[in-house]
C-alpha positions in Angstrom: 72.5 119.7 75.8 70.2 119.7 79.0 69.6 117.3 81.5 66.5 115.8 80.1 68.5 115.6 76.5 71.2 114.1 77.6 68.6 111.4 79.6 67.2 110.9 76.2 70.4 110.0 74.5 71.4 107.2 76.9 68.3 105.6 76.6 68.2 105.4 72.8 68.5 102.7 70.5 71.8 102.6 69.0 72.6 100.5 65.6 75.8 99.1 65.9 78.1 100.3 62.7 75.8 102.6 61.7 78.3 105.5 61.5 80.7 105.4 59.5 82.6 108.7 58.2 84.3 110.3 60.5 81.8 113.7 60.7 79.7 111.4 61.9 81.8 109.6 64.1 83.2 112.7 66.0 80.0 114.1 66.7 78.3 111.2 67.8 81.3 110.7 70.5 81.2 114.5 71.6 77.7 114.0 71.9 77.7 110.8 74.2 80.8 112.3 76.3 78.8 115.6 77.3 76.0 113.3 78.0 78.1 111.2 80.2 79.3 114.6 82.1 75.9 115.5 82.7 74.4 112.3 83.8 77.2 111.8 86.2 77.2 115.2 87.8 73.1 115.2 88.1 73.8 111.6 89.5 76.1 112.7 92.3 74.6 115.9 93.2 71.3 114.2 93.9 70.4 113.3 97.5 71.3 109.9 98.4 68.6 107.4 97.3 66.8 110.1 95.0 68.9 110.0 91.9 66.9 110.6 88.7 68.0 107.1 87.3 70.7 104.3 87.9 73.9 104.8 87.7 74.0 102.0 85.4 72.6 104.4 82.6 75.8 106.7 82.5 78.1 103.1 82.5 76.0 101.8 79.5 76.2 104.9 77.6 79.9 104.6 78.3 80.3 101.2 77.2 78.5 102.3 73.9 80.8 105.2 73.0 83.9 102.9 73.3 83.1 101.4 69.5 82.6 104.8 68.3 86.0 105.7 69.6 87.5 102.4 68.0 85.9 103.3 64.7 87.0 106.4 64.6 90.5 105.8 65.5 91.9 106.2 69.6 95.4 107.8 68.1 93.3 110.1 66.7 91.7 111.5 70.4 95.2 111.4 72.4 95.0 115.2 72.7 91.3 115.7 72.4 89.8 117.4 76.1 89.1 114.9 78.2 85.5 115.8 79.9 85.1 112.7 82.0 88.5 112.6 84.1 89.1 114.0 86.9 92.1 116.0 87.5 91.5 115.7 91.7 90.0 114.1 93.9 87.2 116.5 96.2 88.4 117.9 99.1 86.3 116.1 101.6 88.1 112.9 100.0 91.3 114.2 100.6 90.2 114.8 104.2 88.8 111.5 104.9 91.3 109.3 103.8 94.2 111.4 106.1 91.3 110.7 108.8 91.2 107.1 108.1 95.0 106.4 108.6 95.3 108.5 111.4 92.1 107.0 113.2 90.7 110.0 113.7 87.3 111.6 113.5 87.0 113.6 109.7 86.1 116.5 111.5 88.8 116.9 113.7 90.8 117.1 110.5 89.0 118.8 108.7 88.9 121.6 111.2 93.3 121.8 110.7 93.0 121.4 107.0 89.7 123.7 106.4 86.9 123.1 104.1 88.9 123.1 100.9 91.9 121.2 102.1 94.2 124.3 102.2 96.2 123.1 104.9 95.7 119.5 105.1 99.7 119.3 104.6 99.3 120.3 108.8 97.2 117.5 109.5 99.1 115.0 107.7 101.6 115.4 110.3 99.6 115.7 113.5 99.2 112.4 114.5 100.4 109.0 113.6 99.5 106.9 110.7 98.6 103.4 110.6 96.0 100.7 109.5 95.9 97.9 106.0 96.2 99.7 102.5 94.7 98.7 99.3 97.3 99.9 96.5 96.1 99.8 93.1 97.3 100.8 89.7 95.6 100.3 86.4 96.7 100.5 83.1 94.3 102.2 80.0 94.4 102.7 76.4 93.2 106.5 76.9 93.3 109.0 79.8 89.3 109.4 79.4 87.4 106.4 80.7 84.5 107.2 78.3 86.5 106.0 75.6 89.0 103.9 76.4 90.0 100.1 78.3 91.2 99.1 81.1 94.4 96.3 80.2 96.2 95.7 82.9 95.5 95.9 86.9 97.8 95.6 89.8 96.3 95.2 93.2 98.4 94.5 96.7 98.2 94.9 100.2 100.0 96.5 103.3 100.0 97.6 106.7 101.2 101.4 107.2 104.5 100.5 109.5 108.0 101.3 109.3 109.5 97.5 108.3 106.0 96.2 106.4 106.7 95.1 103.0 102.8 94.6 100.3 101.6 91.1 100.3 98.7 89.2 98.5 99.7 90.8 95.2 98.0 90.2 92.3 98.0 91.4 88.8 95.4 91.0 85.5 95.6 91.5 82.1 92.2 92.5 79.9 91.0 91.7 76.7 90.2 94.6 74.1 88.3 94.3 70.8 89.7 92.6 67.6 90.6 96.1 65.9 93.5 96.4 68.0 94.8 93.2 66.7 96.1 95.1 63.7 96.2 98.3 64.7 98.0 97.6 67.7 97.5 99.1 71.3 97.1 102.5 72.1 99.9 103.6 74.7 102.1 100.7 73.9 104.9 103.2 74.0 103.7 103.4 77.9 103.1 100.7 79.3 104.5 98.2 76.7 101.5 96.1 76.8 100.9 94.6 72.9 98.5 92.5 71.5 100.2 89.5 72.6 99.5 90.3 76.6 95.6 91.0 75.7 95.0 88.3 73.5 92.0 85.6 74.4 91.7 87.8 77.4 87.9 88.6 79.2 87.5 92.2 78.7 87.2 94.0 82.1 83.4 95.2 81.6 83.3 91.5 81.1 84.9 90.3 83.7 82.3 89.1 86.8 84.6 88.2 88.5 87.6 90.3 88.9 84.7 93.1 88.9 83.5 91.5 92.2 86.6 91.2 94.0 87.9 94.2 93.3 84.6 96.0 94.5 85.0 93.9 97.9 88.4 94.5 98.8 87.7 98.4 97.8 84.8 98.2 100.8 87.3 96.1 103.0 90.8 98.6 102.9 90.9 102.0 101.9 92.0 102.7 97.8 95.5 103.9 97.5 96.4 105.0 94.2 99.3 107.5 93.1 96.9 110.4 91.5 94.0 108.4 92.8 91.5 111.0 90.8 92.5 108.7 87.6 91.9 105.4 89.1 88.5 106.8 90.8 87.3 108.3 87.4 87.8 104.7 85.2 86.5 103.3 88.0 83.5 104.6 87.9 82.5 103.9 84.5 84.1 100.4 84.5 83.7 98.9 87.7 79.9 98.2 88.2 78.3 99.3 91.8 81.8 101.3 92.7 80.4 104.4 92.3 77.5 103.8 93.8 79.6 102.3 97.1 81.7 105.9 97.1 78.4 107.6 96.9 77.4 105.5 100.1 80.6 105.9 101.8 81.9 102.5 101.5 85.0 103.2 99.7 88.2 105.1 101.2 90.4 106.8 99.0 93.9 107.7 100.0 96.1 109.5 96.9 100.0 109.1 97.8 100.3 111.8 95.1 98.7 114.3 97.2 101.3 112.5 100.1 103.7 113.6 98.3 102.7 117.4 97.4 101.8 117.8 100.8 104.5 116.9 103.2 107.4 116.0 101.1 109.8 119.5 101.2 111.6 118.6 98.5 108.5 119.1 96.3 108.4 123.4 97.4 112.1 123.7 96.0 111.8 121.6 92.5 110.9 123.3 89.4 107.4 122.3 88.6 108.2 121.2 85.1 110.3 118.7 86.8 107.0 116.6 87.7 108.7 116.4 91.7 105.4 114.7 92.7 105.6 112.1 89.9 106.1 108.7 91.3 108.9 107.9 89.6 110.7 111.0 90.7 109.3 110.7 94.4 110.9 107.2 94.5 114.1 108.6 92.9 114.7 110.5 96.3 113.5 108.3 98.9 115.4 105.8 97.2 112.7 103.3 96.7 114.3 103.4 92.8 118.1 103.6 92.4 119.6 106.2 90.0 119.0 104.8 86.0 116.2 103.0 87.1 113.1 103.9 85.6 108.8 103.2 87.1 107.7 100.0 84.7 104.1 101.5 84.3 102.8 97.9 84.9 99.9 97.4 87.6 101.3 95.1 90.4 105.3 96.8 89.9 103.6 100.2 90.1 102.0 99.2 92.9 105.0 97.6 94.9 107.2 101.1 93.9 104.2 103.7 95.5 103.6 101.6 98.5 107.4 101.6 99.5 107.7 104.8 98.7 105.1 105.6 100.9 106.6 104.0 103.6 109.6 105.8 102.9 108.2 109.1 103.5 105.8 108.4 106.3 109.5 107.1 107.8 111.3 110.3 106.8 108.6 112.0 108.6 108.5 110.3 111.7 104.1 109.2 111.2 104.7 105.7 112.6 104.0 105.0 116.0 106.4 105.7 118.4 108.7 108.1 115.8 107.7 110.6 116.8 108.5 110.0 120.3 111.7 108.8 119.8 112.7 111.4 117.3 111.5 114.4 120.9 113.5 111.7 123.0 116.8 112.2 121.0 116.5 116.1 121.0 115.9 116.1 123.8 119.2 114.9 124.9 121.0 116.5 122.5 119.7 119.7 123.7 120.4 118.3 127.1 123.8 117.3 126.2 124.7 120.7 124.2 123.6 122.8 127.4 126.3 120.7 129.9 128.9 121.4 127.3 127.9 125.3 127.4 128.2 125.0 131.0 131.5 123.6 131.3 132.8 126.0 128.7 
């Protein structure tokens, strides 16, 4: 599929129900889901203000997959590839938001962590971190935001210091469409979310209003999200005008995954089948979760668990002002203190 095809396919008309068997199904969805690749990519490569069409074409082709996914069964596409997720976010992203909390200029940044973020685990540490987080979780009934819904959303606030605790938390559930009813919903072994949570709910695409503030309070405080690729991919394709607000530059993303990765040690001398950067895990040694206590994989207590742990490890680190300076003070002495002793020996 080309460009130009895949152009032609979003702007067809689609019957609703008129696949049925499954051959039919299956290709229909593959075909949509490449489409979807190849919009988005022509979409962001263009030249600010010069995109072949709106972005609302790729989020309408999107919406009108999701029924061909129900119909032909979600349990059925758990391990299918999953073309429209992101598995990181860009490097320049990376950059900027370690910019952001350290109120510095990207560049100056970017020169320590080089164009491809190779060493951006030096610049996390070379200044001091502050400024007012956005943390946000979501829960889905997919990994690929092409075919699945959002349920459940978990939003809070905090400022990056050493005794801060989140505030102004909020959390959401989302309707989904009556086939779940009896077939239940997807990743309830998860996130534990049944029919009962969903039920009567506005279905986020729906949803004006939760659509709008979220979109504002992404332009007010920088995104924080452990494994913020996911977030930003459903986000994309769900939240109308977001992608068009990252495209501008109005949306920060920090992703206290890549936090972790980067200046946690611990994460250098763990297997890697042990999933050390995990969030549960992380919080598991910078005790932000006690031993037999397990991450809920609910929004808002999701939310709560990352920013502490965050906290915790900017703390460990010595990032908040005036650490640092204390941390050199005490050495200091000691060395001071361990050279009088020397002397008198």
């Amino acid at each position: 599929m080309n460009l130009a095809q895949a152009i032609e396919l979003a702007n067809a008309f689609a019957l609703p129900g008129f696949l049925v068997d499954d051959a039919s199904l299956d290709d229909e969805r593959r075909k949509n889901e490449e489409a979807i690749s190849l919009l988005s990519a022509a979409w962001w490569e263009a030249p600010a203000g010069s995109e072949p069409f709106s972005f609302d074409l790729v989020r309408q082709l999107a919406d009108r997959n999701r029924p061909t996914c129900d119909s032909y069964g979600a349990d059925r596409l758990r391990d299918a590839p999953t073309p429209n997720l992101q598995r990181s976010l860009p490097a320049h992203d990376l950059i900027r938001g370690v910019a952001w909390m350290q109120n510095r200029p990207v560049e100056d940044v970017a020169k320590t962590a080089g164009p491809d973020a190779r060493d951006l685990n030096m610049a996390y540490v070379e200044a001091p971190v502050g400024g007012t987080v956005c943390g946000f979780d979501i829960e889905t009934t997919t990994r690929d935001p092409s075919r699945g819904y959002i349920i459940n959303m978990g939003i809070a606030f905090m400022d990056l210091t050493p005794t801060a605790s989140p505030h102004d938390g909020h959390t959401a559930y989302f309707g989904l469409p009556p086939i779940y009813e009896d077939a239940g919903v997807p990743l309830t072994e998860i996130h534990h979310i049944t029919w009962a949570d969903v039920k009567g709910k506005k279905p986020f695409r729906s949803d004006r209003r939760a659509q709008e503030a979220l979109l504002a309070a992404f332009k007010t405080y920088p995104l924080m999200a452990h494994n913020a690729s996911f977030e930003d991919s459903w986000l994309q394709l769900h939240l109308d005008g977001y992608a068009e607000a990252r495209k501008a530059g109005e949306v920060v993303l920090i992703d206290s995954r890549d936090i972790c990765r980067r200046i946690d040690p611990d994460v250098r001398s763990l297997p890697r089948e042990s999933a050390p950067a995990a969030l549960e895990h992380w919080a598991k040694r910078r005790g932000t979760l006690k031993a037999g206590e397990s991450e809920v994989h609910l929004g808002l207590d999701d939310v709560f668990l990352m920013l502490s742990t965050v906290q915790a490890e900017f703390t460990e680190r010595n990032l908040f002002p005036g650490q640092r300076e204390e941390a050199e003070r005490k050495a200091a002495a000691k060395a001071r203190k361990t050279g009088s002793k020397r002397k008198k020996a």
